[in-house]
GUZA-386120 format. One record per residue (C-alpha): x, y, z; residue number from 1; residue in one letter. Coordinates in steps of 0.25 Angstrom, whole numbers. Layout:
<nodes>
NODE; X; Y; Z; NUM; A
...
</nodes>
This chain:
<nodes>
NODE; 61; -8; -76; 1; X
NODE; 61; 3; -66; 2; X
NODE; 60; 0; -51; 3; X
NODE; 45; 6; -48; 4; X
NODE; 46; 13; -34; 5; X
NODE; 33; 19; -26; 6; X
NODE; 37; 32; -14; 7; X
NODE; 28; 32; -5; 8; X
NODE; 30; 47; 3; 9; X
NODE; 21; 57; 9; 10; X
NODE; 30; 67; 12; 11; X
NODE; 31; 75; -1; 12; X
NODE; 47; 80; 2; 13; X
NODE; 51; 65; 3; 14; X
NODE; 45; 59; -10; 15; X
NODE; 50; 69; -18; 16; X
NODE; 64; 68; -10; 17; X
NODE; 62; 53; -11; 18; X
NODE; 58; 54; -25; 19; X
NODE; 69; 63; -30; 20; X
NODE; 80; 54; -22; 21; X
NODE; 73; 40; -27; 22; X
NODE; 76; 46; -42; 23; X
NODE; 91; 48; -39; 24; X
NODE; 94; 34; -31; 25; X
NODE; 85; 25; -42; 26; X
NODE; 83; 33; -54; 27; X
NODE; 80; 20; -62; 28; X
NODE; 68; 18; -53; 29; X
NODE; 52; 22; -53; 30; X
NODE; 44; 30; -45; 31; X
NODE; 30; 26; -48; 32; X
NODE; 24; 33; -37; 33; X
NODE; 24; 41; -24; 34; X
NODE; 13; 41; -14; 35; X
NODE; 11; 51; -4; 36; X
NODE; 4; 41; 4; 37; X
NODE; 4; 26; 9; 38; X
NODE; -11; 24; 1; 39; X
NODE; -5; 29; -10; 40; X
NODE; 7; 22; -10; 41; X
NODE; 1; 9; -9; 42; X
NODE; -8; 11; -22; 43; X
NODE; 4; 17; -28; 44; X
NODE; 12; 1; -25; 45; X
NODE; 0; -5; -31; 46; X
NODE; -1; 3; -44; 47; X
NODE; 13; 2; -46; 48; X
NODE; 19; -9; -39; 49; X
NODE; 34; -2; -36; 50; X
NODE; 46; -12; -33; 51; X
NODE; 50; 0; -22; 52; X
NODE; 41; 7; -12; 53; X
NODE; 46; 20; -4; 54; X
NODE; 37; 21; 8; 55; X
NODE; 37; 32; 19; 56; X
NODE; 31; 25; 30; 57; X
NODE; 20; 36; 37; 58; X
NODE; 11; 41; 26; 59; X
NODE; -4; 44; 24; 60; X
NODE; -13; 33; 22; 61; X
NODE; -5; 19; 22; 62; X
NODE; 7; 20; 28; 63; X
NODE; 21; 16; 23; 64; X
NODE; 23; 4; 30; 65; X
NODE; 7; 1; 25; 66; X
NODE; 11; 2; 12; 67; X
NODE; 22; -7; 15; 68; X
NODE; 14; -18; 20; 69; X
NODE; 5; -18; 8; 70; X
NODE; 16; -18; -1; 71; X
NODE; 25; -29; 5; 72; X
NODE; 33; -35; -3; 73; X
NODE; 30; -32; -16; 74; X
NODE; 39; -17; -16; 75; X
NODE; 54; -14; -10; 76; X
NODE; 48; -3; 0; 77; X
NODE; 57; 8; 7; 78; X
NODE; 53; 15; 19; 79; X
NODE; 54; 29; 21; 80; X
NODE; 54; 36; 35; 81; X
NODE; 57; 45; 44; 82; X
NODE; 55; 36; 57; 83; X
NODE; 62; 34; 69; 84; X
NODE; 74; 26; 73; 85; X
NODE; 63; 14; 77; 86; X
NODE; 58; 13; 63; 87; X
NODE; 72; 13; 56; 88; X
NODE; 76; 2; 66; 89; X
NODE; 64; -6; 61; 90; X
NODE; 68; -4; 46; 91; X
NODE; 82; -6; 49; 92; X
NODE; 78; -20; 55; 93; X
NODE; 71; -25; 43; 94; X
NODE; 74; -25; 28; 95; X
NODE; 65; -12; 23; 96; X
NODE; 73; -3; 18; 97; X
NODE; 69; 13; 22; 98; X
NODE; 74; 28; 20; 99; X
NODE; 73; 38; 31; 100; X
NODE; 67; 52; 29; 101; X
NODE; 74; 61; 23; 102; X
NODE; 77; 50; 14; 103; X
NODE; 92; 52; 11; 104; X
NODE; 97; 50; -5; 105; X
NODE; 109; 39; 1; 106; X
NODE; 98; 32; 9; 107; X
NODE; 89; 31; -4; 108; X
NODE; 99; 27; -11; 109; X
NODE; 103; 14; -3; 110; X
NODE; 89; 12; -2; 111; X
NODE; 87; 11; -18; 112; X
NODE; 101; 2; -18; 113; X
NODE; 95; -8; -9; 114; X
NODE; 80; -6; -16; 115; X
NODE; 88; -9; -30; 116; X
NODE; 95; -22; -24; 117; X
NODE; 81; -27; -19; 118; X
NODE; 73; -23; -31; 119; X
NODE; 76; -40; -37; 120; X
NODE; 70; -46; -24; 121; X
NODE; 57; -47; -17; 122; X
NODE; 54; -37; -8; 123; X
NODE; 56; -40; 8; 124; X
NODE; 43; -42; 17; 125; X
NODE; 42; -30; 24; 126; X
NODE; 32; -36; 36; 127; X
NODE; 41; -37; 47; 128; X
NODE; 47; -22; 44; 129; X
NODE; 33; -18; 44; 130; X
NODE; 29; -23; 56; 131; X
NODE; 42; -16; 63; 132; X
NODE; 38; -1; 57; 133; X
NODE; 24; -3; 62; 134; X
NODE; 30; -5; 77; 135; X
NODE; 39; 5; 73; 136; X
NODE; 32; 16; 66; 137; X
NODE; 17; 14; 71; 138; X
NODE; 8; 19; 60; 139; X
NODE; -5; 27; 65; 140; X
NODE; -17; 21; 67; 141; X
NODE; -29; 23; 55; 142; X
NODE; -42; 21; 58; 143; X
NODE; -48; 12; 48; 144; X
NODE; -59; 15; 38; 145; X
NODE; -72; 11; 45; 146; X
NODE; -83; 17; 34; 147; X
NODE; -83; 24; 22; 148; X
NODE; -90; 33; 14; 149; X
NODE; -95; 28; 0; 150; X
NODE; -104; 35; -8; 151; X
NODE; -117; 25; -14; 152; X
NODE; -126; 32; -24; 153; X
NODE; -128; 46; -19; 154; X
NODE; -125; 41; -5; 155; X
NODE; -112; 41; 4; 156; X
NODE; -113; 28; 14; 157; X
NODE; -104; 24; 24; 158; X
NODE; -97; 10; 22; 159; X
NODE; -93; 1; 34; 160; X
NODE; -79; -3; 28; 161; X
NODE; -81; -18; 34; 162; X
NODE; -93; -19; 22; 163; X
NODE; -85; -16; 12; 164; X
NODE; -81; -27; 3; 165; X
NODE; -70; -21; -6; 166; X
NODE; -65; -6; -9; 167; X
NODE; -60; -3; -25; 168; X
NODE; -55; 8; -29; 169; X
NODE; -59; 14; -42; 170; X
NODE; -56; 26; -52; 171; X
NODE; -61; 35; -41; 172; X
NODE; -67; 29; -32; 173; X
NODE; -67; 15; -22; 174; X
NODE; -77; 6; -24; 175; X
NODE; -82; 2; -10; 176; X
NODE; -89; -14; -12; 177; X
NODE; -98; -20; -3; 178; X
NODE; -107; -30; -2; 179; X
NODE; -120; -28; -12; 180; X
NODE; -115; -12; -14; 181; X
NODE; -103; -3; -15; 182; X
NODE; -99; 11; -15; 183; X
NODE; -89; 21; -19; 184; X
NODE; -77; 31; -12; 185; X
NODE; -70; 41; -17; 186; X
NODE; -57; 34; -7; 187; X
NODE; -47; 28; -17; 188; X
NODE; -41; 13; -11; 189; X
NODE; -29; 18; -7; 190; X
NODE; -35; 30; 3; 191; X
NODE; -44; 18; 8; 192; X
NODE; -34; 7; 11; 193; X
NODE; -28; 14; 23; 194; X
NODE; -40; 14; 29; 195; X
NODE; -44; 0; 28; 196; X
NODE; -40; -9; 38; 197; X
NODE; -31; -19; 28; 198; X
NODE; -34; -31; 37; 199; X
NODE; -49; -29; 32; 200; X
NODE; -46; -23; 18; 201; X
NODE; -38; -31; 8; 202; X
NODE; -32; -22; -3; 203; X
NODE; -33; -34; -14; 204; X
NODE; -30; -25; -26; 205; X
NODE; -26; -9; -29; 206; X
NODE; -39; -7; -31; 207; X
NODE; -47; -15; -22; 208; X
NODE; -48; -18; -4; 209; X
NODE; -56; -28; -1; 210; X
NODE; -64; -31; 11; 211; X
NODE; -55; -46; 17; 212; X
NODE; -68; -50; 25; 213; X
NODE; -74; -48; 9; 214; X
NODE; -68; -57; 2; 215; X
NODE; -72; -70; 0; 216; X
NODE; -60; -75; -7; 217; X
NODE; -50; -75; -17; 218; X
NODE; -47; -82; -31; 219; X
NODE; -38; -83; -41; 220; X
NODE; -42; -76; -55; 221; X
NODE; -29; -82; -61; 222; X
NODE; -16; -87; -56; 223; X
NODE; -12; -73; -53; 224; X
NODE; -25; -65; -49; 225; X
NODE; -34; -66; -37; 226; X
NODE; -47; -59; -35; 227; X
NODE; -57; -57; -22; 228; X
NODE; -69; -63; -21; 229; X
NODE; -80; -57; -11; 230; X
NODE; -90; -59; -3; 231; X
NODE; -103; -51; -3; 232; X
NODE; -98; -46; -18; 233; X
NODE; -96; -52; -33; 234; X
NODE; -84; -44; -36; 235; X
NODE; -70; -50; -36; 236; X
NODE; -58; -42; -32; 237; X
NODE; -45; -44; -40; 238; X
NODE; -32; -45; -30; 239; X
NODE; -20; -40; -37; 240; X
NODE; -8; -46; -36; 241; X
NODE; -2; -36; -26; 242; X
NODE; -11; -41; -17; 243; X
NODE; -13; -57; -20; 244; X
NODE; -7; -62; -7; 245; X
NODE; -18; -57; 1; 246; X
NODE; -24; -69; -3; 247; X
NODE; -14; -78; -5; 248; X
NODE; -13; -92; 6; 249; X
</nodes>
């Protein structure tokens, strides 16, 4: 089975450089998807679920080391910069491997040998590295959502965020629930997500962010599967499993 790998780049010179190098150094591995962004890149991890992650650590939307948090330890993630001395030596110091821009094919190439040799075990926790990049790479601050325009009928109202019970992304459109009525936007999930504050917003599915001070709590379906219950709404909330040990003990 082909090693699944996900390249995360905004730069458009450097996935293609990255991309061409990637097909020389591991021919016998899959590119299931580049992104041009950290929302994209995210979704992209959920759909397809890569063993290997390529992340450049500024992008638009969620950032690389945002993606990384998310992931955790369920993909072997690679770094990509073109930072300073400070953020090499916070790299250097933990067990993350990275590739400075412009990525050079011999740099690639060890760090492919190292990815192979890794590919059998469990991915590291990356949470100490992480919180070293954030000192050393300070992200710029966003403003978090506050309202949002949702159209209701023939009208277009403005929804306090704090009322809403869960977002759930559709063909389309995202469903915007809350207690007794919902509405619709024409924002996917993924646009969304960057600018929910994740300490009030759980993503429990690819699909689906639901509001923590919501939830009323969580069963067991089966042995495997868990779903949300709410409060204020009849509706239960699958949680896939990416995202189970949001509610484990």
């Amino acid at each position: 089975m082909k090693t699944r790998i996900l390249i995360a780049e905004d730069e458009p010179l450097m996935r293609e450089r990255l991309l061409d190098m990637l097909d020389t150094a591991w021919p016998e591995a899959e590119v299931v998807q580049v992104a041009e962004n950290g929302n994209d890149a995210w979704d992209g991890f959920l759909e397809h679920e890569p063993e290997v992650v390529f992340l450049d650590i500024r992008m638009p939307g969620l950032s690389g080391l945002e993606v990384a948090e998310r992931i955790g330890k369920s993909a072997h993630i690679v770094f990509v910069t073109a930072y300073d001395q400070y953020a090499v030596d916070a790299f250097d110091a933990g067990v993350v491997d990275y590739l400075l821009k412009p990525v050079q094919a011999d740099r690639l190439e060890r760090a492919v040998a190292r990815l192979r040799s890794k590919l059998g075990a469990a991915p590291v926790d990356l949470g100490d590295i992480l919180r070293q990049l954030k000192t050393a790479i300070p992200e710029p601050k966003r403003e978090k959502m506050k309202w949002i325009k949702a159209t209701v009928g023939k009208q277009i109202r403005l929804i306090d965020v704090d009322d809403v019970l869960f977002f759930q992304s559709d063909t389309k459109y995202t469903r915007v629930v809350l207690a007794g009525s919902e509405a619709l936007v024409r924002i996917p999930l993924k646009d969304l997500m960057s600018g929910l504050d994740p300490e009030q917003f759980w993503q429990i599915h690819r699909c689906t962010m639901v509001n923590v001070n919501a939830i009323a709590a969580a069963e067991r379906v089966d042995a495997e599967r868990l779903q949300v219950l709410l409060r204020d709404c009849d509706e239960k909330l699958p949680v896939s499993r990416t995202f189970a040990h949001l509610f484990r003990d």
